[in-house]
Backbone as a chain_set.jsonl record, in Angstrom:
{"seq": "XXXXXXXXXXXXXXXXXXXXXXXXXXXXXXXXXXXXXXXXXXXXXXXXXXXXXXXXXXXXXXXXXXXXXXXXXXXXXXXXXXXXXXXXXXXXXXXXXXXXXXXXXXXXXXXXXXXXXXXXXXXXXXXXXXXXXXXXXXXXXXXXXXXXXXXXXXXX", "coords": {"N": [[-241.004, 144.213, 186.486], [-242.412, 147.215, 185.617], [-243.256, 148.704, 182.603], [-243.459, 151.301, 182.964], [-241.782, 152.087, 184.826], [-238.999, 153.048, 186.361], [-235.66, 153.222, 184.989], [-232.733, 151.57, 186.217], [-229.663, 153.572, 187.116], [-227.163, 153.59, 185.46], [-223.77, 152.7, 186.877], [-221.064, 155.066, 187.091], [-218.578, 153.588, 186.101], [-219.566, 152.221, 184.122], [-221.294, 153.267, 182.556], [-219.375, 154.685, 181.57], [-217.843, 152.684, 180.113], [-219.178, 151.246, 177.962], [-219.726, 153.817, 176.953], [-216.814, 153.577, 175.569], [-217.114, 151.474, 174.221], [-219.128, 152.282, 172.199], [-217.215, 154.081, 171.026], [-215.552, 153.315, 169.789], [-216.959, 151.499, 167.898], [-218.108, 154.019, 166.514], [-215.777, 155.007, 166.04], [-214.565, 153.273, 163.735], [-216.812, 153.172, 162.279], [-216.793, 155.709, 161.092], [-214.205, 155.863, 159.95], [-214.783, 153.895, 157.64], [-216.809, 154.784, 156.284], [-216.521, 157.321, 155.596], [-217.72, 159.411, 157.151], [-218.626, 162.264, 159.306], [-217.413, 163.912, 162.225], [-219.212, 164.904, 163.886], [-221.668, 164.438, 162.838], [-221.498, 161.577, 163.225], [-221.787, 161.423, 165.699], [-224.183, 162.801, 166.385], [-225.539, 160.93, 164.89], [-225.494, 157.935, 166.385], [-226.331, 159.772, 169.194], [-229.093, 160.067, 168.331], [-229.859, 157.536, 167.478], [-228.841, 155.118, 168.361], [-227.96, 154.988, 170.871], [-229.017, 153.807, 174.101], [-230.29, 151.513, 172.713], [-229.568, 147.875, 171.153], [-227.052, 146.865, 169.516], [-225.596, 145.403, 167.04], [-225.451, 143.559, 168.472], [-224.59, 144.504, 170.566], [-225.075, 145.771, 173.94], [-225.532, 149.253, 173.796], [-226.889, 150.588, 176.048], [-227.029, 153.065, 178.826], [-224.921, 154.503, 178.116], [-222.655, 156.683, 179.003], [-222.999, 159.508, 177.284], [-221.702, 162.178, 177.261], [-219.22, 161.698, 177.98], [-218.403, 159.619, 175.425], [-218.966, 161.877, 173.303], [-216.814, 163.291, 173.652], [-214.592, 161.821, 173.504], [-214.484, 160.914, 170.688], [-214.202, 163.482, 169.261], [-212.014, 163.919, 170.088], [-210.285, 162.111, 169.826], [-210.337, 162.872, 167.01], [-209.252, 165.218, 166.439], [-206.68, 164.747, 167.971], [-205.78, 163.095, 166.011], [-203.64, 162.555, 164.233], [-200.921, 163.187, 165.833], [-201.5, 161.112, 167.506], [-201.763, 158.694, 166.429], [-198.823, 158.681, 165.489], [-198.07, 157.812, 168.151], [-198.659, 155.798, 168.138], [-198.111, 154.117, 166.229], [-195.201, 154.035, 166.707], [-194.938, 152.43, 168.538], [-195.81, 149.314, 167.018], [-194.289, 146.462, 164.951], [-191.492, 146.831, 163.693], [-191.111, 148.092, 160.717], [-193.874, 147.728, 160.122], [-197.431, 149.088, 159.505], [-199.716, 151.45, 160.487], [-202.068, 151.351, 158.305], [-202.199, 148.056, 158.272], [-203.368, 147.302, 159.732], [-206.583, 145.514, 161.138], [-209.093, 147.251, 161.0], [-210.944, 147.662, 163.17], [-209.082, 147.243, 164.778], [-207.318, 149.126, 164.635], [-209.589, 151.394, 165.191], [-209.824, 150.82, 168.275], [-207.096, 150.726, 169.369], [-206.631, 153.848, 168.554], [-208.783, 155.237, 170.431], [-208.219, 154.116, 172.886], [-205.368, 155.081, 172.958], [-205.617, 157.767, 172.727], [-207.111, 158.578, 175.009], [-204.675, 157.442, 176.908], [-203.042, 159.713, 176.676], [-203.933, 162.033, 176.126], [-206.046, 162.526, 178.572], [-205.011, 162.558, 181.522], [-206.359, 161.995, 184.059], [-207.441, 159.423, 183.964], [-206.944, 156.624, 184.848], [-204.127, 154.624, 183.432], [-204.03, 152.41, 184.03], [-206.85, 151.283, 183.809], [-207.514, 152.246, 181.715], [-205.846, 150.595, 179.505], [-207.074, 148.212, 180.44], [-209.496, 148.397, 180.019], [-209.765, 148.401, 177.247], [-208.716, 146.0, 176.572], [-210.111, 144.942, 176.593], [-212.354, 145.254, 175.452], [-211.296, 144.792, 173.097], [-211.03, 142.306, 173.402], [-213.788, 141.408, 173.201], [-214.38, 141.035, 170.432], [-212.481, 140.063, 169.251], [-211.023, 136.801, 168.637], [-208.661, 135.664, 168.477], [-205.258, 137.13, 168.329], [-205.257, 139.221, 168.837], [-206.434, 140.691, 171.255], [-204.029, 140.676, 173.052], [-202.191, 141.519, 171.482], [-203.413, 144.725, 171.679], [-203.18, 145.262, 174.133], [-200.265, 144.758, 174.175], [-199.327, 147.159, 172.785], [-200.784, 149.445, 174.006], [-199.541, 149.265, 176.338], [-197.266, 150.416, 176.076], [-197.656, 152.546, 174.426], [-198.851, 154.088, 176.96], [-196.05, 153.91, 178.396], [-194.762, 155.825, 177.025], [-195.933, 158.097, 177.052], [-196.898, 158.902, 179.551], [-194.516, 158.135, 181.184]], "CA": [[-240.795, 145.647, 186.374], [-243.577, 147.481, 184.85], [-243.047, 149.198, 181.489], [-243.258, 152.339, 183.49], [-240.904, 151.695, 186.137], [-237.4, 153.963, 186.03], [-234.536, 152.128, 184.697], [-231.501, 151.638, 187.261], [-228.87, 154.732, 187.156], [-226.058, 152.805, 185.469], [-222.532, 152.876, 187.426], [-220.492, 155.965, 186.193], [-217.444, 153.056, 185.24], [-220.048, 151.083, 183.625], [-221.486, 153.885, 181.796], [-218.019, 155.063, 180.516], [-217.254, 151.186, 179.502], [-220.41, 151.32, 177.003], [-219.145, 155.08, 176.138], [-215.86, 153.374, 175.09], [-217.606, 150.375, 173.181], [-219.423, 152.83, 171.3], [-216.519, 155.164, 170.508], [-215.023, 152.27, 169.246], [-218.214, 151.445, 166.984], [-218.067, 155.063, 165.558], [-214.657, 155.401, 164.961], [-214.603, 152.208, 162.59], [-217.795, 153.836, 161.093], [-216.456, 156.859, 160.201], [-213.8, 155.35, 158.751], [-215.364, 152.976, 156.757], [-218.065, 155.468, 155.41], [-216.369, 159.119, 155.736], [-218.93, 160.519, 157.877], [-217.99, 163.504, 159.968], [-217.52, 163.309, 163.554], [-220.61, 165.519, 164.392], [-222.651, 163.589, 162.35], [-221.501, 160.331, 163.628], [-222.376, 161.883, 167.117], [-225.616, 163.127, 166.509], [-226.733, 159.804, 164.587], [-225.601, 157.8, 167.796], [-227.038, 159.933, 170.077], [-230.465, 159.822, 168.242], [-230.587, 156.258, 167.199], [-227.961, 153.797, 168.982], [-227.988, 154.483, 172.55], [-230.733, 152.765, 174.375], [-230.497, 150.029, 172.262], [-228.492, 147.205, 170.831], [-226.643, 147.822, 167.97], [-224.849, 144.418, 166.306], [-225.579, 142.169, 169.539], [-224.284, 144.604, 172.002], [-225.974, 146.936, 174.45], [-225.631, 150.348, 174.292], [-227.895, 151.309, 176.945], [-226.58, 153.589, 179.671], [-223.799, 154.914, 178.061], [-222.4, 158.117, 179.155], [-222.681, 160.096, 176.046], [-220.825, 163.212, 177.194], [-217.722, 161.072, 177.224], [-218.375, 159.426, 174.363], [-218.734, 162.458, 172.131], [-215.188, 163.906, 174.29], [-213.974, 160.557, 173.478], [-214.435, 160.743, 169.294], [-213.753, 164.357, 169.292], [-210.764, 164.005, 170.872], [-209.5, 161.385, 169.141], [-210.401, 163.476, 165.383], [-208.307, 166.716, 166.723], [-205.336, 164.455, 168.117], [-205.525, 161.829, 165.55], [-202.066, 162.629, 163.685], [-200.183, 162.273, 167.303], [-202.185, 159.26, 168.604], [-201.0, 157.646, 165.318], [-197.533, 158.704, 165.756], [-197.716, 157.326, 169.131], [-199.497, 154.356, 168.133], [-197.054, 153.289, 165.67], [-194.321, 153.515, 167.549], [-194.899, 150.664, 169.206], [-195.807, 148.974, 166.267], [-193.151, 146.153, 164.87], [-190.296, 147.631, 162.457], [-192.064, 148.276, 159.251], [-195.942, 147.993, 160.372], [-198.038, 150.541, 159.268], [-201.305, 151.67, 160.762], [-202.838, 150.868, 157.498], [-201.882, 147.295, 157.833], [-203.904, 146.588, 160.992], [-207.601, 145.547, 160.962], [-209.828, 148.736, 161.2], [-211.73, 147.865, 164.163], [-207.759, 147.333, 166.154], [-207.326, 150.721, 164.37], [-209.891, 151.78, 166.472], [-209.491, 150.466, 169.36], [-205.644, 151.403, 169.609], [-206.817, 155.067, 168.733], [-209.22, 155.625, 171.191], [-206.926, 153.661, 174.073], [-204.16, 155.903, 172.306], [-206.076, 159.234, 172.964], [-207.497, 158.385, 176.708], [-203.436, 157.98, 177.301], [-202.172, 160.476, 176.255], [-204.537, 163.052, 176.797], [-206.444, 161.798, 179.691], [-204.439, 161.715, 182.548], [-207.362, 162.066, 184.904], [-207.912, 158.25, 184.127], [-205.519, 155.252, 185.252], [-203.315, 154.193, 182.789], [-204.518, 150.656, 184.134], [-207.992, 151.091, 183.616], [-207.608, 152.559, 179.956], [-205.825, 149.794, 178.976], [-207.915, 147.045, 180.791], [-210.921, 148.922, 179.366], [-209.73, 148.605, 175.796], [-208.487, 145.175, 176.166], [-211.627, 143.771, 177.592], [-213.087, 145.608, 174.145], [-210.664, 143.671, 172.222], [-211.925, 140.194, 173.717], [-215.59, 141.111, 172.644], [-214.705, 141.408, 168.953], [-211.593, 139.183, 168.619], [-210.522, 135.346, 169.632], [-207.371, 135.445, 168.261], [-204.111, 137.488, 169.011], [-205.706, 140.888, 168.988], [-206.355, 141.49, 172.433], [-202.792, 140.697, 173.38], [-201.457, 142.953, 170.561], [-203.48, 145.574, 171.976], [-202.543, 145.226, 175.806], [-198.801, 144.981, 174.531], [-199.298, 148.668, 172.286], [-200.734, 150.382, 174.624], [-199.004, 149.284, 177.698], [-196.016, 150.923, 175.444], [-197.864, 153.991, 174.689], [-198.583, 154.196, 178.41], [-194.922, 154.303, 179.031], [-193.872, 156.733, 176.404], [-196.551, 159.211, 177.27], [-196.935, 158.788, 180.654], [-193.749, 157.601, 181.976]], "C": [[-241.758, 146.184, 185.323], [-243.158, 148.412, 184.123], [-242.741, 150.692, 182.188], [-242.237, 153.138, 184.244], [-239.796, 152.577, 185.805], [-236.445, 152.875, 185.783], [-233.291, 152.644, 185.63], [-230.549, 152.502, 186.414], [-227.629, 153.534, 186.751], [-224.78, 153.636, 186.476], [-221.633, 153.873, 186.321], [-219.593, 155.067, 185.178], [-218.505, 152.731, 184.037], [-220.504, 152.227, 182.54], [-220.396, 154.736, 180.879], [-217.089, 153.789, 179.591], [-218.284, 151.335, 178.302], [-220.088, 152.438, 176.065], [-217.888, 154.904, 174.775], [-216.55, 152.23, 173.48], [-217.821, 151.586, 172.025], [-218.771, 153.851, 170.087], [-215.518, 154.345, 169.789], [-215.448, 151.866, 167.577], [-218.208, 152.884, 165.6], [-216.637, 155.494, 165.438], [-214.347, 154.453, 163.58], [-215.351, 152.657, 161.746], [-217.477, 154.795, 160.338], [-215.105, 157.025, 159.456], [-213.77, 154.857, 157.346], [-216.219, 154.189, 155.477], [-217.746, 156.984, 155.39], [-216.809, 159.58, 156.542], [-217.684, 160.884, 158.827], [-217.951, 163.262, 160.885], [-218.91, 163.723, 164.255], [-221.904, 164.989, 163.974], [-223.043, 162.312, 162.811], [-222.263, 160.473, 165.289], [-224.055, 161.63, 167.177], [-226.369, 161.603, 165.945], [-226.924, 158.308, 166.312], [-226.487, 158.191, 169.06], [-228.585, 159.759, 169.799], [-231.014, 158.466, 167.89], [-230.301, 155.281, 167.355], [-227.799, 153.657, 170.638], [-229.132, 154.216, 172.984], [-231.324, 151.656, 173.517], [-229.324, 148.881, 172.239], [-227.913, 147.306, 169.508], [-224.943, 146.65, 168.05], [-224.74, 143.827, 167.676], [-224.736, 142.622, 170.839], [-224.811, 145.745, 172.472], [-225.336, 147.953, 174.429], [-225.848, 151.615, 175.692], [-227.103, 152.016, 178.082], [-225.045, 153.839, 179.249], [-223.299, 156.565, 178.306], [-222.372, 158.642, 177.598], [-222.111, 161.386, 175.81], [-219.451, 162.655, 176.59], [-217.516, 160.466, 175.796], [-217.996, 160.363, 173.37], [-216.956, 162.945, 172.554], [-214.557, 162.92, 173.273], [-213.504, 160.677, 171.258], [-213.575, 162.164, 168.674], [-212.389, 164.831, 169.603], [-209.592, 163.323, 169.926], [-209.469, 161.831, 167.472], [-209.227, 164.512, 165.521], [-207.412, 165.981, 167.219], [-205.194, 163.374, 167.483], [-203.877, 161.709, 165.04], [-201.011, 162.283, 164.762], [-200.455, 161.043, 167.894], [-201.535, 158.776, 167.288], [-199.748, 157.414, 165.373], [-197.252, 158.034, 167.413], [-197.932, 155.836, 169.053], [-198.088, 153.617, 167.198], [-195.403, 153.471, 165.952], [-193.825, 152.275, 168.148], [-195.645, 149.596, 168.5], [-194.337, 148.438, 165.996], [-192.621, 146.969, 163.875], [-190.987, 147.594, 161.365], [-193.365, 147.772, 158.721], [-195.996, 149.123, 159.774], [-199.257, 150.535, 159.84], [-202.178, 150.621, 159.623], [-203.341, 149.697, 157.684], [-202.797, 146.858, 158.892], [-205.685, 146.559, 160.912], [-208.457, 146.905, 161.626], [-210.17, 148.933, 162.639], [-210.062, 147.809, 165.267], [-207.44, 148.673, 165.79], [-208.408, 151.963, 165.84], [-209.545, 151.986, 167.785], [-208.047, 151.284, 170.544], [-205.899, 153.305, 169.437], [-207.534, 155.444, 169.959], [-208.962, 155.369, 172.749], [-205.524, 154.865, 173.861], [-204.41, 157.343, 173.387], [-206.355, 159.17, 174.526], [-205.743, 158.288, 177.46], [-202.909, 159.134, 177.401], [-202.441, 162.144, 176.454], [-206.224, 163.439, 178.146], [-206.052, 161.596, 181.025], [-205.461, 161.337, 184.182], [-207.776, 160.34, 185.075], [-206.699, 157.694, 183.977], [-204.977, 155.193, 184.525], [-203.811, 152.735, 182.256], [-205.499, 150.077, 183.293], [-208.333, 151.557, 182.379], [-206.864, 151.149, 179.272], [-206.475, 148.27, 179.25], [-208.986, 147.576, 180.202], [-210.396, 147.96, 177.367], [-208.887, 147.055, 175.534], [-209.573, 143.923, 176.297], [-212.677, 143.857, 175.91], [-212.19, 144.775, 173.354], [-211.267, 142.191, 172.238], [-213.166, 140.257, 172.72], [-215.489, 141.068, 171.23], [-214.02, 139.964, 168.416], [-211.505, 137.769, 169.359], [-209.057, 135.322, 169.872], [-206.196, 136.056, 169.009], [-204.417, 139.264, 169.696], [-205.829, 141.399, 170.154], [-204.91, 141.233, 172.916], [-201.801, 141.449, 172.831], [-202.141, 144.405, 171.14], [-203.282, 146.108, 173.449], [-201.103, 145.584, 175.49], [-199.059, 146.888, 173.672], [-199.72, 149.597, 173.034], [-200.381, 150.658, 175.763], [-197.578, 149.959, 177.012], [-196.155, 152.494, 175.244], [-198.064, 154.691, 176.19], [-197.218, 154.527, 178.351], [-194.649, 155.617, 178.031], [-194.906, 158.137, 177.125], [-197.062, 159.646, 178.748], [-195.76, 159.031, 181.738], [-192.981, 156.581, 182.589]], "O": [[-241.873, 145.612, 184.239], [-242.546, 149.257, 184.777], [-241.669, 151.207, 181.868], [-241.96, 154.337, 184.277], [-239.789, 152.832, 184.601], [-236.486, 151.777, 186.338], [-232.946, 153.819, 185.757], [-230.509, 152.33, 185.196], [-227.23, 152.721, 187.585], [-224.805, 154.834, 186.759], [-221.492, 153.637, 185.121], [-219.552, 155.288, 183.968], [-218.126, 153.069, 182.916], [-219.952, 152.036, 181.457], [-220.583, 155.275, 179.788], [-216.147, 153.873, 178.802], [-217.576, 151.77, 177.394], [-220.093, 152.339, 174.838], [-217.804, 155.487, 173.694], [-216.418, 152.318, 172.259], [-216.988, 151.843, 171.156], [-219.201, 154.259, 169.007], [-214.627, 154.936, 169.179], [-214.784, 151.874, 166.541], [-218.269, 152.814, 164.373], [-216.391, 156.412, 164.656], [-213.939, 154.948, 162.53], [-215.008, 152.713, 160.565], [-217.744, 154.872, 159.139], [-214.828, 157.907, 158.643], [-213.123, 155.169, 156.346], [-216.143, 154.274, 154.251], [-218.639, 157.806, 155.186], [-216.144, 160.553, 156.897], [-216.582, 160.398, 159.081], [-218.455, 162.15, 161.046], [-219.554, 163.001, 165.016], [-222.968, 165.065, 164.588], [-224.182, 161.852, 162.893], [-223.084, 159.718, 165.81], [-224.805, 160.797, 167.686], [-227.438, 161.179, 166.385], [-227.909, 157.947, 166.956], [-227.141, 157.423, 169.764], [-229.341, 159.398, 170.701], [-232.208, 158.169, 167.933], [-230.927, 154.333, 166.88], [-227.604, 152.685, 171.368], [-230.178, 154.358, 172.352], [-232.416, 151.091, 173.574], [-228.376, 148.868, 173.023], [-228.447, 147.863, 168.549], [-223.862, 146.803, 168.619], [-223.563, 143.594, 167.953], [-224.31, 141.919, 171.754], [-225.052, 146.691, 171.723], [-224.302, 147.85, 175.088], [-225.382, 152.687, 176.079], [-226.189, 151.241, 178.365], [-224.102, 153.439, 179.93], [-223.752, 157.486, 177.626], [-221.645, 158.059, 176.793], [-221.946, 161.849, 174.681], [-218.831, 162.852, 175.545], [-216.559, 160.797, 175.095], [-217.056, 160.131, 172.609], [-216.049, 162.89, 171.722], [-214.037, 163.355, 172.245], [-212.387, 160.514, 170.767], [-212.624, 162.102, 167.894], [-211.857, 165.918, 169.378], [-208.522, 163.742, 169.486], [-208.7, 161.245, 166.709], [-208.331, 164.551, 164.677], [-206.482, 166.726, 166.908], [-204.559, 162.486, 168.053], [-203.084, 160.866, 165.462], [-200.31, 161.276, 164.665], [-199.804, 160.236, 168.558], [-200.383, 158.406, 167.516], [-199.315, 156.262, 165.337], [-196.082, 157.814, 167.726], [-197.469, 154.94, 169.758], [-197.307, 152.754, 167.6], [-194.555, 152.926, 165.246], [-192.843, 151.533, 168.202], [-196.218, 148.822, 169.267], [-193.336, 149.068, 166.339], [-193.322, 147.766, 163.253], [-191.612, 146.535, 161.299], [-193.807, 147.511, 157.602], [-195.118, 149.947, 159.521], [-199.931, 149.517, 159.68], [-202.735, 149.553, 159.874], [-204.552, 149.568, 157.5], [-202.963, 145.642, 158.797], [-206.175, 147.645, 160.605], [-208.255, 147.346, 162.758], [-209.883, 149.937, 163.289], [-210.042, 148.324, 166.385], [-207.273, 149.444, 166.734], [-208.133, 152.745, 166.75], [-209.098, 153.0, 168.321], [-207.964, 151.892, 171.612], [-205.303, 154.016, 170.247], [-206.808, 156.098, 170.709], [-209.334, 156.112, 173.658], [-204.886, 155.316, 174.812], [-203.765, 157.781, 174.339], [-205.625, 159.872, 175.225], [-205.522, 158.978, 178.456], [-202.266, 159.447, 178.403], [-201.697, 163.078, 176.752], [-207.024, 164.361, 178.304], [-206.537, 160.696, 181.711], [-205.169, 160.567, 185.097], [-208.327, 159.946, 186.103], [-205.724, 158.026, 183.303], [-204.925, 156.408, 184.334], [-203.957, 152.158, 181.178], [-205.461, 149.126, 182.512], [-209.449, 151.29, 181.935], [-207.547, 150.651, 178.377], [-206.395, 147.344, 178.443], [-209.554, 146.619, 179.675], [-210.934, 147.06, 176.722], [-208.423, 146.869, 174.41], [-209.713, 142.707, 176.167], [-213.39, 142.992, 175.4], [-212.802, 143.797, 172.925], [-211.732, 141.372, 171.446], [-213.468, 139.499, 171.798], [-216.58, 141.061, 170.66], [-214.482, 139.108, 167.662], [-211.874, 137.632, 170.526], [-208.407, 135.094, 170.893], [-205.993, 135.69, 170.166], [-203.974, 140.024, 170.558], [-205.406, 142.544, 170.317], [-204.692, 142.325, 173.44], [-200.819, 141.935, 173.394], [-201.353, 145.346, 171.062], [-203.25, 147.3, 173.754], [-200.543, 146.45, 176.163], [-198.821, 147.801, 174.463], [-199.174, 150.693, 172.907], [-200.593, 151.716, 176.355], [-196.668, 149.895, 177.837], [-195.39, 153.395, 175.588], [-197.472, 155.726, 176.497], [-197.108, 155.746, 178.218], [-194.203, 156.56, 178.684], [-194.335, 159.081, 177.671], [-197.596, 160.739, 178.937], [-195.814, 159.738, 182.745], [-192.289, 156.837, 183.574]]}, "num_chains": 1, "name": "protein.A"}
């Protein structure tokens, strides 16, 4: 394929799976480091998609959804939390949970809850498939059982 060549039209899922990674990526960041959500956006859009960024691709990520995706989850963070720890055991706290499952569980949280346009299924198979890529341990199974819980409460 010659340097020139057009790069293949990623698959809408596939480009909203990458969207998710990333919204994943910048919610941990803007944790970690304060930054704003518009900021975190704009540095993303100008200097992480179309690449790799800590050994995973970026490339073809929808970045409408994405920014929806962060945005969404800043303006309903106080409810996604309250939903999130819900299903949390008896005297968890958010706090208590590693940042990046912080993530994770927020932005699975928010696609529930105010999302209904997308599966139920496929938000939480999305966001447990993102669990695998980070964790070995129990983490993706803690986050399949929390949000197959928020699923029910907010769903049904």
């Amino acid at each position: 394929m010659s340097q020139d060549a057009p790069r293949p039209t990623p698959h809408p899922r596939q480009g909203r799976s990458v969207a998710r990674l990333a919204a994943v990526q910048a919610l941990y960041q803007m944790e970690v480091s304060g930054a704003g959500v518009e900021a975190v956006i704009r540095e993303f859009s100008d200097h992480r998609f179309d690449r790799d960024v800590e050994g995973f691709a970026l490339t073809g990520a929808d970045e409408t959804f994405f920014a929806e995706l962060l945005r969404g989850v800043v303006d309903a963070q106080a409810r996604i939390d309250r939903a999130v720890v819900r299903r949390l055991a008896q005297g968890w706290r958010l706090e208590r949970l590693d940042a990046t499952v912080r993530a994770i569980l927020r932005a699975g949280a928010y696609e529930l809850a105010e999302r209904p346009d997308v599966p139920a299924e496929v938000v939480i198979d999305e966001y447990v498939e993102l669990a695998k890529s980070f964790f070995e341990g129990p983490e993706p199974g803690f986050v399949n059982g929390a949000l197959d819980g928020v699923a029910q409460d907010v769903r049904g």
